[in-house]
C-alpha positions in Angstrom: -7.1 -8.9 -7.8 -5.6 -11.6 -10.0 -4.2 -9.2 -12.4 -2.0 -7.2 -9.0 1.6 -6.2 -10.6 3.2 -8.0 -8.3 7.0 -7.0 -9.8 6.3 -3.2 -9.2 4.3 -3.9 -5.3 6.3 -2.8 -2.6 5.0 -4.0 0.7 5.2 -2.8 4.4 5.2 0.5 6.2 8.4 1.6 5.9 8.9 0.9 1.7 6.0 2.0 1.5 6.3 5.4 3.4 9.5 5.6 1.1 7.8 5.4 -2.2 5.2 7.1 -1.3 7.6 10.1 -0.1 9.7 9.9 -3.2 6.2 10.7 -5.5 6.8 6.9 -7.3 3.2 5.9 -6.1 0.7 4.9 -8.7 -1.6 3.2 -6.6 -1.4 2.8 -2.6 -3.5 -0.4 -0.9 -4.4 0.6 2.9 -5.9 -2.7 4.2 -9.6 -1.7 5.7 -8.5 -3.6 8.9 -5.3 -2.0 9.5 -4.4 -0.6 12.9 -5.4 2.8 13.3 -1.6 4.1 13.6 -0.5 2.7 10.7 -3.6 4.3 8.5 -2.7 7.8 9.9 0.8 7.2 9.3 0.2 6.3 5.3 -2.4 8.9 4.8 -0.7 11.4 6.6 2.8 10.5 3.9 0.6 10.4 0.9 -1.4 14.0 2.0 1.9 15.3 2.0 3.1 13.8 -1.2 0.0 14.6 -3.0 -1.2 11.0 -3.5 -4.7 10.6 -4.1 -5.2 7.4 -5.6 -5.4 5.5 -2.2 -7.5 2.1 -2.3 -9.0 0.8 1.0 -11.3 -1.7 -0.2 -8.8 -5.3 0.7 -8.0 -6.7 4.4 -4.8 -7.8 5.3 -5.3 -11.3 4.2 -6.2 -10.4 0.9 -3.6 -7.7 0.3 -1.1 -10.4 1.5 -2.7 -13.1 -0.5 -2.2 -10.7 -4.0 0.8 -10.0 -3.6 1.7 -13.8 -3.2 3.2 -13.6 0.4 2.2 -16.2 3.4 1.7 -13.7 5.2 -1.3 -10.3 6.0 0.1 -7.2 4.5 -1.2 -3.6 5.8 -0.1 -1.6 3.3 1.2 -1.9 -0.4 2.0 0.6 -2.6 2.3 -0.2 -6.9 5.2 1.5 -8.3 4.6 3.6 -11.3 6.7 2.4 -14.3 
């Protein structure tokens, strides 16, 4: 993940929800050890929006960690250009 495009990542729930809602998504990160609310919450907004390129393969820490913050993130979502 040393490659992440840091300048188009959007990170947290509510951004995120937003992006994904406004069909700007190109790729969305779901951390594999996010709560179980949250997950149905981004899945549910990119089912409706039609986004299928959904990655689930990064924790918190690393998600956090690529996008060069001190702290876990859940969910970020790549911006298309």
């Amino acid at each position: 993940m040393s490659d992440f495009p840091t300048d188009r990542a959007v990170v947290g729930l509510k951004q995120s929800i937003k992006v994904i809602r406004s069909g700007r998504p190109e790729t969305v990160f779901l951390a594999s050890d996010a709560s179980a609310d949250l997950v149905l919450s981004v899945l549910d907004a990119c089912q409706k929006a039609q986004v299928t390129d959904i990655n689930r393969s990064f924790t918190m820490m690393q998600l956090g960690a690529a996008v060069k913050i001190d702290v876990r993130a859940a969910v970020v979502v790549i911006e298309k250009i």
